[in-house]
Every structure is written in structure tokens, then in C-alpha cells.
C-alpha positions, 0 to 999 in steps of 0.5 A: 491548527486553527492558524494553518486553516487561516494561512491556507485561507489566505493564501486560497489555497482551495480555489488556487488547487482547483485552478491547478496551481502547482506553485501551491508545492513546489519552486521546481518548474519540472515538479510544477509541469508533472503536477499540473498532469496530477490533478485530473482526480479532481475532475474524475468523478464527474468525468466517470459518472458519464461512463457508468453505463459504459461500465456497467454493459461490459459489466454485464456481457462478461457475465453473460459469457459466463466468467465467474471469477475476476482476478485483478493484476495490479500492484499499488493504487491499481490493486488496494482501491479494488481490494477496498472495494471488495471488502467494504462494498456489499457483494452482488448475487450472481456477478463473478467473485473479486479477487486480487494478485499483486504478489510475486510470491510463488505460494500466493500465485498457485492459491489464486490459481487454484481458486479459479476455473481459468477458462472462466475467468477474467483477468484484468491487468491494470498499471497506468505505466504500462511497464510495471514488471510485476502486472507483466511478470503476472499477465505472461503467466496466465496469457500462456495458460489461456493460451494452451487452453482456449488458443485464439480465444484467450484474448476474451479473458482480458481486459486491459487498463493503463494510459494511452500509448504504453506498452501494455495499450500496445500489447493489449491492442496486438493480442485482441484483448476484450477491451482496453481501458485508457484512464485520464492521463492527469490521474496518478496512481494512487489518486486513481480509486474514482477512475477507471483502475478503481471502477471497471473492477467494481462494476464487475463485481455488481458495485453500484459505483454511481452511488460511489460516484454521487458520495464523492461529487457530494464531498468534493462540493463540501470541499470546494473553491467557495466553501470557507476554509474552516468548513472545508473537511478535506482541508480540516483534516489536512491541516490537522495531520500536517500540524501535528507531524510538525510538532512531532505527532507524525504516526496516524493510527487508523481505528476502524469499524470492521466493516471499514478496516479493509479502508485502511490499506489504501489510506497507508499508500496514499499517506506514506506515498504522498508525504514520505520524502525529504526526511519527513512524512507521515507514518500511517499504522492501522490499529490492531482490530481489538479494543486493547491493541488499539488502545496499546498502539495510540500510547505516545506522544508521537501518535494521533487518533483518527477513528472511522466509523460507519452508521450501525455499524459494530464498533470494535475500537475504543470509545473516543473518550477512552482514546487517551485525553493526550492523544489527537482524536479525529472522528470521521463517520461514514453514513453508510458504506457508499459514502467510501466514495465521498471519504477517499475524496476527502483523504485525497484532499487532506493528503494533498494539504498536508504535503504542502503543511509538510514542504513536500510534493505529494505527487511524486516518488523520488525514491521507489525507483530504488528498490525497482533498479536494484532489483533489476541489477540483481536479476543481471547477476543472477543472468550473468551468475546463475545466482544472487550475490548476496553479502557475507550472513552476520549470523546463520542459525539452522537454516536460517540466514541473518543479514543486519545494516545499522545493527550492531551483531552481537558477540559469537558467545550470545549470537542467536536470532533472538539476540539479534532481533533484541539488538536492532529493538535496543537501537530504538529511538524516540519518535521511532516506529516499526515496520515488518516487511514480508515476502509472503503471500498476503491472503493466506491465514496461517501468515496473517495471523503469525504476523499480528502475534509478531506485531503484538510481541514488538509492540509490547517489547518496544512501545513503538508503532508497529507496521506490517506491510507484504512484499512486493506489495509495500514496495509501491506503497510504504516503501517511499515512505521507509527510504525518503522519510526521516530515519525513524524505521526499524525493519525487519525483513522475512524472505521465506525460501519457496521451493515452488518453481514457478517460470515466467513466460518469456522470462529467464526468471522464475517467480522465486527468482524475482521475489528474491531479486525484490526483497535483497533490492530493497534491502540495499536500498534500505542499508545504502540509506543508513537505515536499521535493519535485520533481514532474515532469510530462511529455507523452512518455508513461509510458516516455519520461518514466521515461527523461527521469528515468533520464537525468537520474539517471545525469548527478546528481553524487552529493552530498557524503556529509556531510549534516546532522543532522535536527531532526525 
């Protein structure tokens, strides 16, 4: 490591970012063009400490109209900043209760409706592109129900952030909403907590976001073009990951104090988004919340520690000692809670340098447009059709449907859900890891906790890394990460059937129709791709099909420890 600090040193890798000096990642003139309009974060804290009053008086007039709930439509790096936010930042008396929606799932658009008095509430509709079909899909949901219940004065329960000149700016402008926010254009979305896609939302829910503000301009001086590179944390912490996932360490298991681990959702996009391309990248996995998964997750020698920990706070993870004297272990401690702002700046910071360590350009997404197009290709045969083509099952059991790619079906005489699921583990290879993707709704607790006994019963089947990411959700986070990175993932895929029917205004689709669209999308592109795969979908609904899997787990034979070298 201490020669890739020297390196970056000498070729000033710090005072040249700070120039903007896309050459830093790339040969490509048009990738150099997009990244000299990616930089802006850098300059965002500063910029946004002039608008903290300007935050904090809207801030306060939507209290006083009464709004009791603020509900934030979004998806990626417009929605996981916010829930970080909300989770980790001390909640105010007396200012309205955060609560996110990036799910197309029926079951999860209902629960938040049924949270809240819509007339009391203030949606925020929140993508820099302006185009995102998901936010869309949602903001015509609830724009009709304000419509039929406050008519004209619907717009005051809106509030717009994206980019100059999109669809959205438009739409917001024509509907009179209470504002429109227009972010720094040279900010993308997963560099965009500090922005205004972070902040608004924050400052709405009572957050001292100047504080946030001061953390990050603290850090991003600590990080600056005169400190010396091996005192610069941003970049330390960059070279280690980018180090280690060259010698093969390329899963971070991310150990948090409690208070902290809500953290970790946004660190997953940001690393997974900004370096899975190209056949690399690094895989990041948030431990367990016991000491004893914790523990059981850092075992290999793929895996590298990073602990986070927070003054006086309650620690639930391993002692650093006890991490595994062969295992990585980076400690980052936070002073206190505020300090969120300097940590971000400094994940932004490391990520960014890892992807040059790595060869890749942190910046862009070559591969998310996958899934959205074959998305959309589903949704015109379902117009055309009336139904999703989908391919013949390998295996139906009950009312289960089974689909694989990469995985060898096994024999009619053994076929079972449990067989199959025992089949893709067998393909496992070194260096491998886990990812569960599931098309249910992500703030439910019966899901939740079904879906950690599914992580536990994998990770002690097959030793690997085990990942667990909500759809649509992780289609604008891990997803990049699963299609460009290096062909390492085994997935499961669970796609409950919901009977909800649930229309979208103005759309010849249901919500139902749309997550199906979503998940079947993803899967093609996952299997277009080589990638191994089980897709699992069924009629019994999100808890009976999660214990169909947890079953069928808990039957898997665990395979043979000796598994084959990866090629990749």
C-alpha cells in the first residue's frame, strides 16, 4: 500500500482531482468530458453552507402549514442519503417524521400510505434526470390522490429536486409545485448526500445540516491539495481497498456500530456503482449485526475488515483484535454522529481512488441501462400481449415457479426447490460471493428478519460473502456491480406474485406489472451475461414465499468445502 501512496503522490494525484483532471481515469475524451461535469461534490459543501438558510426557512414554512410526514420519492443516491440521514441523525420534536418510498412493490407503496394523512404530508420527488420511471410512476400515484383531495391545492404538497431543464423541472414548474430545487448540474447522484438531494430532506426533518456541512468541509481540508499524501485519509483508505482488491481481497465487510449501520446502505452504492465495471470492482457486504456473524462473514481470504465506530457509542461487532490476524482491518471512528458529513467526504474521496488503483472510471454506469431497457421491452409485450413472455420454468413446485441461468437443473427424480438451490451453491467458486435479490417491500419486519435467516443459512452453507439487496432498489445501486463486475455472484432472485392491484395514473400499467417488468428485466440481463442464476417466483405472496426459500435452505446439503479456483 505504502508504494500506491507514493505512486499517487508522484503523480499528484490529489492537487490534479482537485484541478479536475479527468485524465486521472481515463484515455476517452467523451468519458473525460463527463467526468469534468462529476466533480462538483467536491465544491458542494461549500456551495451548500450558503444555502443552509434558505433550507432551513422552507424548512420551517412547511412546518407551519401543518405537514406532519415528509415522504421521499426517489431511488439511489436520491433516497439511501436521506434514509442515512434519518436513521443515523438525532430525530427533532416537533418537525415532520422522514419516511422513505423507492419501491415499486404494491405492498410497500400501501404501508407508506397508510402511515400517513396525505393531506398532511409533503412529498418530495427527488432525481437529478428527471426521467427516472420509478420516482415518475410514484409521483403520479400520489399527485391523483392529492388531486381528488385537495384540487388545485395539491401542488403545496410538492416539492421538486433534479437538474435544470429536465422533465421533472418542467412538470413541477406547469403543476405550480411549492418549489423546485435545481442541484449543481457537476454532482452525480451517488456523490450527491451534501447536495441538495441530501440536505432539503434533512432540513425537514429538524437535521442541523450546518453541522453536516462543517464536519465535511473539515475533512475535505484534511484531504486537500497541500496535505501529504500519506496523511491524507480519503486517499489512505482508497489505496488500501484498491490494493487489496488487486491482490484478491475485493469483498469489504462493513462493521458498524448500531447507531451507525443505516451508513452502510449508502457506502454499498457509492462502492458497488463506482467500481463495478469492466470485470473488477469491489463488493461491498455489511456484516451481520451480531458479533458471531460478523465474525463468520470476515472469514476468507477474499474479505477485508473496515470497522466503524462512533464515540460512546455501543459496540456490537468484534473487538479489532478479534477481527482475524489474517484478515485487513481498517478502523474509521466518527467523533460523533454530525461527523457522517466529514465520513461521506471521505468515502467519496476513497472510492474515487480506488477506481483509478482499480483501472476503472468511478463516474459512470455503463451497465444499468441493461435491466431499465429490458424493462421496458417487457412492458411493450405485455402492451402488445396483455402478459410477460417469460421462459419456459426449469422446475414448478406447488405454486412455485423456478427459472436458472448457469445452473445445471437437476434430474426429474431429485428435482425440488431445495435441489436446485443445492445445485447453484455447488457451482460456487473461489473468490465467489452471494447476492439475494428480492422484490419485496424493504420496510416490512416480517421480510426483513426472513431474509437475514436466509443470509445466515447461505453463509453457513457456502462460506462465501452474503449480499442482500431490495428490488427495484438495488437496481440503482448493486445492480452495476452484478452485470460489469467480474463474474463472481451467485444470485437468487425472489419475485413474490402481489394480488394488490395498484394503477399508475396515466400508465397502462399496474405497480404489480412494473415490478414484474423489473425483476424478469434484470434477470435477462443477468443471464445475457453468463451470470449464475436461480429465479424463484411464486403465488404465495412475500411471507409465504420467503419461507418456501428458508425451507428449502435449511434442507441444502452444505457443498463440499473444496471449491474450484475462479478464472475470472
Amino acid at each position: 500500500m505504502a508504494r500506491q501512496i507514493a505512486a499517487l503522490s508522484a503523480t499528484r494525484f490529489i492537487p490534479r482531482m482537485f484541478r479536475g483532471d479527468a485524465s486521472l481515469w481515463t484515455s476517452s475524451p467523451s468519458a473525460r468530458r463527463l467526468i469534468r461535469n462529476r466533480l462538483g461534490w467536491l465544491r458542494s459543501p461549500e456551495r451548500m453552507l450558503l444555502e443552509v438558510k434558505h433550507l432551513e426557512s422552507f424548512a420551517a414554512d412547511a412546518r407551519e402549514d401543518g405537514m406532519r410526514h415528509v415522504v421521499l420519492l426517489g431511488m439511489g443516491g436520491s433516497s439511501l442519503c436521506v434514509e442515512v440521514f434519518s436513521r443515523v441523525l438525532p430525530p427533532s420534536a416537533g418537525f415532520p417524521e422522514i419516511i422513505i418510498l423507492d419501491s415499486t412493490v404494491p405492498a410497500a407503496v400501501r404501508r407508506v400510505e397508510s402511515e400517513i394523512d396525505p393531506a398532511r404530508t409533503l412529498f418530495v420527488v427527488s432525481s437529478k434526470s428527471g426521467t427516472t420511471g420509478e420516482t415518475l410512476a410514484l409521483q403520479s400515484y400520489f399527485w391523483a390522490k392529492l388531486r381528488r383531495l385537495r384540487g388545485r391545492m395539491a401542488s403545496r404538497n410538492f416539492v421538486a429536486i433534479t437538474d435544470p431543464g429536465t422533465p421533472l423541472s418542467a412538470e413541477a414548474s406547469a403543476r405550480g409545485y411549492r418549489a423546485t430545487f435545481h442541484n449543481a448540474t457537476d454532482i452525480g447522484g451517488r456523490y450527491s448526500a451534501l447536495s441538495y438531494f441530501g440536505l432539503l430532506p434533512a432540513a425537514l426533518g429538524g437535521v442541523d445540516i450546518a453541522a453536516l456541512l462543517r464536519a465535511a468541509l473539515s475533512m475535505l481540508e484534511r484531504c486537500g491539495p497541500s496535505v501529504p499524501a500519506s496523511d491524507n485519509p480519503g486517499l489512505v483508505l482508497g489505496a488500501a481497498l484498491g490494493v487489496l482488491a488487486r491482490r484478491g481481497r475485493d469483498k469489504v465487510v462493513l462493521i458498524a456500530d448500531p447507531i451507525l449501520r443505516p451508513f452502510g446502505l449508502w457506502i454499498e452504492q457509492l462502492l458497488a456503482e463506482s467500481t463495478g465495471k469492466e470485470g473488477r470492482g469491489l463488493v461491498p457486504v455489511m456484516a451481520p449485526p451480531s458479533p458471531a456473524g460478523a465474525q463468520a462473514t470476515l472469514t476468507g481470504s477474499d474479505r477485508v475488515a473496515v470497522i466503524m465506530t462512533i464515540e460512546g457509542g455501543r459496540s456490537s461487532h468484534p473487538p479489532e483484535g478479534r477481527v482475524g490476524a489474517r484478515t485487513p482491518t481498517i478502523v474509521l471512528p466518527l467523533r460523533d454522529r454530525f461527523d457522517l458529513g466529514a465520513a461521506m467526504l471521505q468515502w467519496e474521496i476513497a472510492t474515487v481512488v480506488a477506481g483509478a488503483t482499480l483501472g476503472v472510471n468511478p463516474f459512470d454506469e455503463p451497465n444499468v441501462a441493461e435491466s431499465k431497457t429490458n424493462t421496458a421491452s417487457a412492458l411493450e409485450e405485455y402492451d402488445a400481449t396483455g402478459r410477460l413472455r417469460e421462459e419456459k420454468p426449469a422446475l414448478v413446485e406447488g405454486r412455485a415457479r423456478v427459472f436458472l441461468s448457469g445452473v445445471r437443473a437437476p434430474s426429474r427424480r431429485r428435482a425440488s426447490l431445495t435441489a436446485t438451490v443445492g445445485s447453484l451453491l455447488s457451482r460456487r467458486r473461489r473468490g465467489d460471493y452471494v447476492a439475494v435479490l428480492a422484490y419485496v417491500d424493504p420496510g416490512s419486519p416480517a421480510p426483513r428478519a426472513a431474509l437475514e435467516t436466509i443470509r445466515s443459512l447461505l453463509l453457513s452453507a457456502t462460506g462465501c460473502v452474503v449480499t442482500v439487496g431490495y428490488g427495484p432498489r438495488y437496481l440503482h445501486s448493486t445492480g452495476q456491480l452484478h452485470k460489469g463486475g467480474a463474474n463472481r455472484g451467485l444470485f437468487i432472485e425472489i419475485v413474490p406474485d402481489d394480488r394488490t392491484a395498484l394503477p399508475i395514473p396515466g400508465s397502462p400499467h399496474d405497480f404489480e406489472t412494473l415490478k414484474q417488468a423489473q425483476a424478469l428485466g434484470d434477470y435477462l440481463s443477468l443471464k445475457r451475461r453468463g451470470r449464475r442464476i436461480v429465479r424463484l417466483r411464486s403465488r404465495d405472496g412475500a411471507a409465504g414465499t420467503l419461507r418456501t426459500l428458508v425451507a428449502a435452505l435449511r434442507s441444502v446439503r452444505a457443498p463440499s468445502r473444496r471449491v474450484r479456483r475462479t478464472r475470472s
